[in-house]
N, C-alpha and C positions, 0 to 999 in steps of 0.2 A: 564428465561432461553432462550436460541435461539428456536423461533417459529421451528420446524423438521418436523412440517406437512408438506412442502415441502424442503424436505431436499436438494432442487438444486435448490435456492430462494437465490440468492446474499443477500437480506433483512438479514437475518437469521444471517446474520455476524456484526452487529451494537455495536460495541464494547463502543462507547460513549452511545449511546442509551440505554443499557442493563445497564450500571452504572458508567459508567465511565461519422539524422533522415532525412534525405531527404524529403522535404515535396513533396506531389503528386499534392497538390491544390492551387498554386500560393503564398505560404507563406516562403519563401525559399530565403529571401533576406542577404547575405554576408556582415550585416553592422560591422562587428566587428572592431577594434581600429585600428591592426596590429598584427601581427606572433614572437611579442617580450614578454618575463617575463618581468614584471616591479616591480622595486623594491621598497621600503617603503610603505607610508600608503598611498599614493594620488596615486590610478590609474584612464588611462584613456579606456574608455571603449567605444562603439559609438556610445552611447547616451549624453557621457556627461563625468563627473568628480566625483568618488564614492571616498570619506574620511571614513578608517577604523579607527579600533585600534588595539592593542597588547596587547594578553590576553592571555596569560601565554608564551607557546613557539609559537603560531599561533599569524597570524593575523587574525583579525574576521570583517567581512563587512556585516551589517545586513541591512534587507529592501533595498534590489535593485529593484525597479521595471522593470518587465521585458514583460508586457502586458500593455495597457493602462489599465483604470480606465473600467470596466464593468457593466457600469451605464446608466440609461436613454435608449436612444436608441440603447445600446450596451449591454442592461439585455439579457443572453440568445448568443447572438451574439459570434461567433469565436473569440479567442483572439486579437485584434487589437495591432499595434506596439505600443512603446512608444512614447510620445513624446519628442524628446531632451531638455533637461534642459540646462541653465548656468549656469555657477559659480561652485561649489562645493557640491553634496549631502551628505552629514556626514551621514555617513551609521553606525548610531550608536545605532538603537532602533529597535526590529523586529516589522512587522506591524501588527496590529486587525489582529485576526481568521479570518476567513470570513463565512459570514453570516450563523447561526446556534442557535438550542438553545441549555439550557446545557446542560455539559454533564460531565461524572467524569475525565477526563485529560483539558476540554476546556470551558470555561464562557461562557455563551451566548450571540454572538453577531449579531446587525444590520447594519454592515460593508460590503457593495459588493464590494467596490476600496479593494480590496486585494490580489492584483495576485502581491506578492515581492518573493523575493528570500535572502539567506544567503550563504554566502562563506566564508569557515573556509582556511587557506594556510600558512604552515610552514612560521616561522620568523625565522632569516631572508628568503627573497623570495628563492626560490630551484634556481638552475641553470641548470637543466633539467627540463620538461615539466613532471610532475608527472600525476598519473592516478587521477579519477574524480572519486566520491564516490556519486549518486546523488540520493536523501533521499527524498519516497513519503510518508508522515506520514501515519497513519489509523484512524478510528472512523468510520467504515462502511460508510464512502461514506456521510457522514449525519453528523458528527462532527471533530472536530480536525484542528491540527495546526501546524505549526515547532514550534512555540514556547510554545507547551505543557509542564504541569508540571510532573513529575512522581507523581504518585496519592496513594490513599490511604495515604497522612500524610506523604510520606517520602520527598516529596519535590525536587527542582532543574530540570533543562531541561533537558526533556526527550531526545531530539534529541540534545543534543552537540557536535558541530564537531572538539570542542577542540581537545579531545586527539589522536583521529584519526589520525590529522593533524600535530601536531607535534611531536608525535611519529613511527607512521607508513607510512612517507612519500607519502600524500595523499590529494588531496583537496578536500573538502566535500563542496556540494552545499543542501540546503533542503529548498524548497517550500511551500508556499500553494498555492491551487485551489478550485476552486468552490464548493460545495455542495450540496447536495439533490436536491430540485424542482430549484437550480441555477447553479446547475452542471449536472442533469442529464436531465432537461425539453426536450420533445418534440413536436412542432409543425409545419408542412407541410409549412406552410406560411416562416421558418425559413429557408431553403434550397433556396427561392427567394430572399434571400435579399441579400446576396453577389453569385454571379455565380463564382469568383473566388477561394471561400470557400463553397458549397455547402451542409453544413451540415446540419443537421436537430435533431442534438440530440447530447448526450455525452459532455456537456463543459467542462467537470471537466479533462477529457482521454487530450480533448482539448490543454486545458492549460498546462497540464502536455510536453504533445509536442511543446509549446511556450517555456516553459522555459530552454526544451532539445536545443532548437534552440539557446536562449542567451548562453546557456552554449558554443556552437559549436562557434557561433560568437566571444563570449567574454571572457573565462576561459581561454585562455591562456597569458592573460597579468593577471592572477591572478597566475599563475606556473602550470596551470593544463594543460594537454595533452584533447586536442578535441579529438583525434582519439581514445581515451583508456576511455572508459566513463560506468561506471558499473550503472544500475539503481537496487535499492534495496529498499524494505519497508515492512512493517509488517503490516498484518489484511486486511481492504482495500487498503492500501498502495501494500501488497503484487499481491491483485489480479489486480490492475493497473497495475502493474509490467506485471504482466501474457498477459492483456490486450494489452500492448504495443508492447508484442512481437508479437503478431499477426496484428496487424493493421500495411497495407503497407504503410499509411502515414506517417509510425515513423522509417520506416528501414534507417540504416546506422545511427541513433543518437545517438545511444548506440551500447557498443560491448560485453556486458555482462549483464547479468540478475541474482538479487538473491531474492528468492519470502520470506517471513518468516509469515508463518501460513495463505496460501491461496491458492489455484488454481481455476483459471478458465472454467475445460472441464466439469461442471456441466451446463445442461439450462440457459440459460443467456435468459432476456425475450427480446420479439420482438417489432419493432418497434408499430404494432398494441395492446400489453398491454402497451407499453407507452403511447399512444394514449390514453387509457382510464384511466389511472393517470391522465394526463391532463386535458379531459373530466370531471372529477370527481372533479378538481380545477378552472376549469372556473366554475362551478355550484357554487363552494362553496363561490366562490366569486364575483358570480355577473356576470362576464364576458361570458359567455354561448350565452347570443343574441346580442352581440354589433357585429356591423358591421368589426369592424378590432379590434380580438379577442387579437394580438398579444399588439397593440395600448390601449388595458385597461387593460392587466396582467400588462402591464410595470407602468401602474399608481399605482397600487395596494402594499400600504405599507410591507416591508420589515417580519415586525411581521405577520400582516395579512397572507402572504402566508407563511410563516412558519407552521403558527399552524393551515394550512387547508393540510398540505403536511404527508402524511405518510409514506413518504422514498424514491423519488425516484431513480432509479438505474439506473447503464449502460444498452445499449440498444444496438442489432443486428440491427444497422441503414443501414447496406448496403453499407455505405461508408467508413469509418474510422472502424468501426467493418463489414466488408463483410458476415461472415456468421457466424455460431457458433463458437465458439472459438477448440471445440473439435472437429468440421470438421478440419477446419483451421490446427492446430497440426496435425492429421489422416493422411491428404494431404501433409504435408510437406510444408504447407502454410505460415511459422511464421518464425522469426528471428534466425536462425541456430546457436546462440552464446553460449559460454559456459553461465550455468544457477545449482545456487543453490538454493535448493528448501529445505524445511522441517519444523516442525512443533511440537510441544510441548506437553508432556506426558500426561498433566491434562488440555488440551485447557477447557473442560467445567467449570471447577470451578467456575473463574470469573462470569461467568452469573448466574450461581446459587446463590449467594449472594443476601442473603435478603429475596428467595423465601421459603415459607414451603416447607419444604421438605415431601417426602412420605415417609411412615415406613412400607409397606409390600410389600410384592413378587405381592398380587393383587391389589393392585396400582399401580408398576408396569407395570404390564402387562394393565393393563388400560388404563395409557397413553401410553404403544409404542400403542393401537390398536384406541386410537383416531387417534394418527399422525398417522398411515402407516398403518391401516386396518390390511388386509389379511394378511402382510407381516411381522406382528407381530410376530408370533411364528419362524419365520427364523432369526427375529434380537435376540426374547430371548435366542436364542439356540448358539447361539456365547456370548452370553454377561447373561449367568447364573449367580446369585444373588449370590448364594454358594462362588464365588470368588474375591465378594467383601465386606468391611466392612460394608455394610448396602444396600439394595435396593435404599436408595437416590442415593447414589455414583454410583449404575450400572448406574443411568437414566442419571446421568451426564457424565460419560463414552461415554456413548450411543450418546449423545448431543456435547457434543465436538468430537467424532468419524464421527459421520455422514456428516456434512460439514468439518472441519477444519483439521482433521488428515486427513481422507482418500480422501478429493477432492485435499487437495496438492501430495498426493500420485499417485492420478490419473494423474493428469500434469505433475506430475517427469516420470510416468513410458512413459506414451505417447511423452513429447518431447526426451526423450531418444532413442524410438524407431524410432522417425524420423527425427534422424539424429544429434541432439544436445547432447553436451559431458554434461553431469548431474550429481550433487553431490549431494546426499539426507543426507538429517541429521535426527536426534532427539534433543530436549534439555530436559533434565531431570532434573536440577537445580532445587529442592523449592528454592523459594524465600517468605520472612514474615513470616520465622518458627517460631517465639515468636508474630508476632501478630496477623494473620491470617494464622494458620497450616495447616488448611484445603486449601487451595491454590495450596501446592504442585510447580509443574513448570506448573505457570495459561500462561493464551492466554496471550501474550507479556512480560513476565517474562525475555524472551532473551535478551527485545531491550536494556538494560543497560549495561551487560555484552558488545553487540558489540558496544556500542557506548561509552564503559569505564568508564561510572560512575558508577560503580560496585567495581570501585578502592577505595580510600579515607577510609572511616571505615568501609570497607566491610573485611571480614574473608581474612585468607591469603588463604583459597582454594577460595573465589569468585574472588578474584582480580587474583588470575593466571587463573581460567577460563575464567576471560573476555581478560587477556592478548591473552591467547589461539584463542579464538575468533577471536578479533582482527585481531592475526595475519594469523590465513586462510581466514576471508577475505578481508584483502589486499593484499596477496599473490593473491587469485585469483581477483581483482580487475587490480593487477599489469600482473598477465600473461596469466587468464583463468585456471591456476590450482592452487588449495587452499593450496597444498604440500609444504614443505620444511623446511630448519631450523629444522632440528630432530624434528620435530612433529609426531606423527604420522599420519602414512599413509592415508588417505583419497580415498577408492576406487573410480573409476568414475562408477557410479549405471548400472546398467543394468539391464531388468526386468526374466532373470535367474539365477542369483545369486543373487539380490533382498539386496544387503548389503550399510549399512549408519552408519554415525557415528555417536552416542550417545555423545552429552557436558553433563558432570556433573562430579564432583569433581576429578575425571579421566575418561578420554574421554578413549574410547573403541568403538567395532562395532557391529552393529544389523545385523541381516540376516531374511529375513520375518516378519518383528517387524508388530505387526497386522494385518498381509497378510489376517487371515481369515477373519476377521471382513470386514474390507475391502471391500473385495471379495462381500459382503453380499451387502454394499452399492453402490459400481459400477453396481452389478446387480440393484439394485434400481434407479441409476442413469439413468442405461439405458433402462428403462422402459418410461423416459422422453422423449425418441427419439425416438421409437415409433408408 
């Protein structure tokens, strides 16, 4: 299950793990092609010449790179540009994960050249500049890929921006970026080696903002609108999302934000616990007494640091992340763009797979008073065993509650209060009711539905709730509000009327949907601040 001993531990969210923009700092170069759609499969872009193909009503151009190779003396290093190609690149295979081990949606690999991108765009090409759909997968930060499978046995890409794209008038970009000790390292010596990019942490946040950049440069000879650019992702994908909107390096690259199962206004650690991550990986591997510390991590094979790394995470670097992300929102510090937020009935499930479970009320109470001490009897009294079908199920309640339902609840109610138009949701959809019942609507159970493979031989109530889906968010993709087309109504949240809309086989609306429980972990939360 998710470690909840500290229930405001980014860690805690390892979804592969458990089982499965105006730049500020010199990066800000205008190489894009030209201000024209271009039609067929051969666009030009300005680095070169990308060959797609035509895959059903879209065209689809996979593996574009949009960073150099992050290799050798650029392991750790700011995304560097690309370098122009000739001839033709045949954008017609996605590229290696990047470097990770397994995980249940992603294989384990020893790939760092991985920073490509994918760009789905109605066939034929639009004749207006269509809005951008731009997709940060998840796997806590530690796994995962755009070209994931959907798991458990059902098969096919998780993230396809097929249908998207040629039904709901939309061009869908999806990435990868770095990972764990290759996306989140930090070390001091890292901030000198470019004065132009002064970073010292965060690559993964990084790259995310290199590829926000090709998009600005280069999506519109693909039909996509630079200026209409929604970032959206699930799990860790979602709290990137949250991440981006605070960091002043990434304003104006996006004009929308949709989080799904994550926020960021729990403790986020400091540059000084990344420091002893690192510490604890230069030991592990030798590297601790050499004279240029950075100059023997970079020799040290791929696997080796892998399996000396135990997670880690974004970091309050002071630059690209300024300060806590819950200050940041508090102050009114972060991207004032419309932002859908919300998160799923039974997020704990998935983690629970595979683990025994506990069978009494005093087990139970056992482990909440490992994880939360003192604070035990305040969580049992919101989450009474009486109300549900077994004391396992409260603890997983309890487990998915604590980070994932109520920290995205946190981010909806805080950026709404400072100033951003908010739409909160629910998803209550089971998904795998004949083969994993127990499930329920698990952590990522959504991303199918909005990404439409939900269609095909799915029930006739799952295929109109992903059409559903679908189309509020391209509606708000397309205008900042998810409304229209006799749907219903979608309020914009506010934290005194406290109302969101429930997806499941008729969508409907919530008013205080676990307000108390909540309530219980925000106090817990804000005990971390302190």
């Amino acid at each position: 299950m998710i470690d909840c001993s500290r229930p405001c531990r980014f860690v805690g969210l390892v979804l592969g793990a458990a089982l499965l923009v105006l730049s500020a700092c010199g990066d800000d170069d205008d190489s894009g092609s030209g201000n024209e759609i271009q039609q067929g499969l051969e666009i030009e872009i300005g680095d070169g010449t990308v060959r797609g193909h035509v895959d059903g009503g879209s065209r689809r151009f996979l593996g574009i790179p949009f960073a150099a190779p992050p290799v050798g003396d650029l392991r750790w290093s700011p995304p560097q540009a690309v370098e122009p190609w000739e001839g033709v690149l045949v954008a017609d295979e996605m590229s290696p994960p990047c470097a990770q081990l397994d995980a249940l949606t992603t294989p384990a690999s020893d790939v760092e050249d991985c920073l490509y991108l994918n760009v789905w765009s109605p066939d034929p090409a639009p004749e207006r500049p269509l809005p951008v759909m731009f997709w940060i997968h998840g796997g806590g930060n530690t796994s995962g890929s755009s070209a994931d499978q959907v798991p458990l046995g059902v098969g096919g890409l998780f993230y396809d921006g097929r249908s998207l794209a040629e039904t709901r008038d939309v061009v869908v970009v999806t990435i990868n970026y770095r990972l764990n000790v290759f996306g989140f390292f930090t070390h001091p010596d890292l901030a000198d080696e470019d004065p132009d990019q002064p970073y010292a942490a965060n690559q993964a946040l990084l790259d995310q903002r290199k590829a926000l950049q090709w998009v600005r440069d280069n999506i519109i000879a693909f039909g996509g609108d630079p200026d209409n650019v929604t970032i959206f992702g699930e799990s860790a994908g979602s709290f990137n999302v949250c991440f981006q909107m605070v960091a002043p390096p990434s304003r104006g690259l996006f004009h929308r934000g949709i989080s799904q199962s994550g926020g960021c206004t729990y403790r986020v650690d400091s540059l000084e616990q990344g420091q002893q991550d690192t510490d604890d990986l230069l030991v592990a591997v030798g590297c601790d007494g050499a004279a240029d510390q950075l100059a023997c991590l970079r020799e040290v094979p791929v696997d080796e640091l892998l399996a000396n790394s135990g997670g880690f995470e974004p970091i309050v670097d002071g630059a690209f992340l300024p300060d806590q992300p819950r200050t940041l929102y508090d102050n009114g510090e972060f991207a004032r763009v419309p932002y859908i937020l919300g998160s799923n009935s039974d997020e704990g499930t998935l983690f629970a797979l595979g683990i025994p479970p506990i069978e009494t009320e005093e087990q139970f109470m056992a482990a909440l008073e490992a994880r939360y001490g003192d604070r035990a009897d305040d969580i049992a009294a919101v989450y009474p065993v009486d109300d549900f079908d077994s004391p396992n199920d409260a603890l997983i309640r309890v487990n998915g509650d604590s980070s994932l339902v109520c920290g995205t609840y946190d981010t909806a109610r805080r950026a709404a209060t400072n100033g951003a138009d908010v739409f909160l949701y629910n998803f209550s959809r089971p998904v795998l009711v004949e083969v994993l019942p127990q499930l329920g609507a698990t952590h990522g159970a959504e991303i199918a539905f909005v990404f439409g493979s939900a269609e095909g031989e799915a029930s006739p109530e799952d295929a109109t709730l992903s059409m559903s889906m679908q189309g509020y968010w391209s509606r708000f993709a397309d205008t900042g509000d998810p409304n229209g087309e006799g749907a219903l109504a979608w309020p914009q949240y506010d934290d005194a009327s406290d109302q969101r809309i429930n997806f499941d086989a008729e969508n409907s609306l919530l008013s205080g949907f676990r307000r108390e429980q909540c309530e219980v972990w925000w106090d817990i939360a804000d005990d971390d601040f302190e």
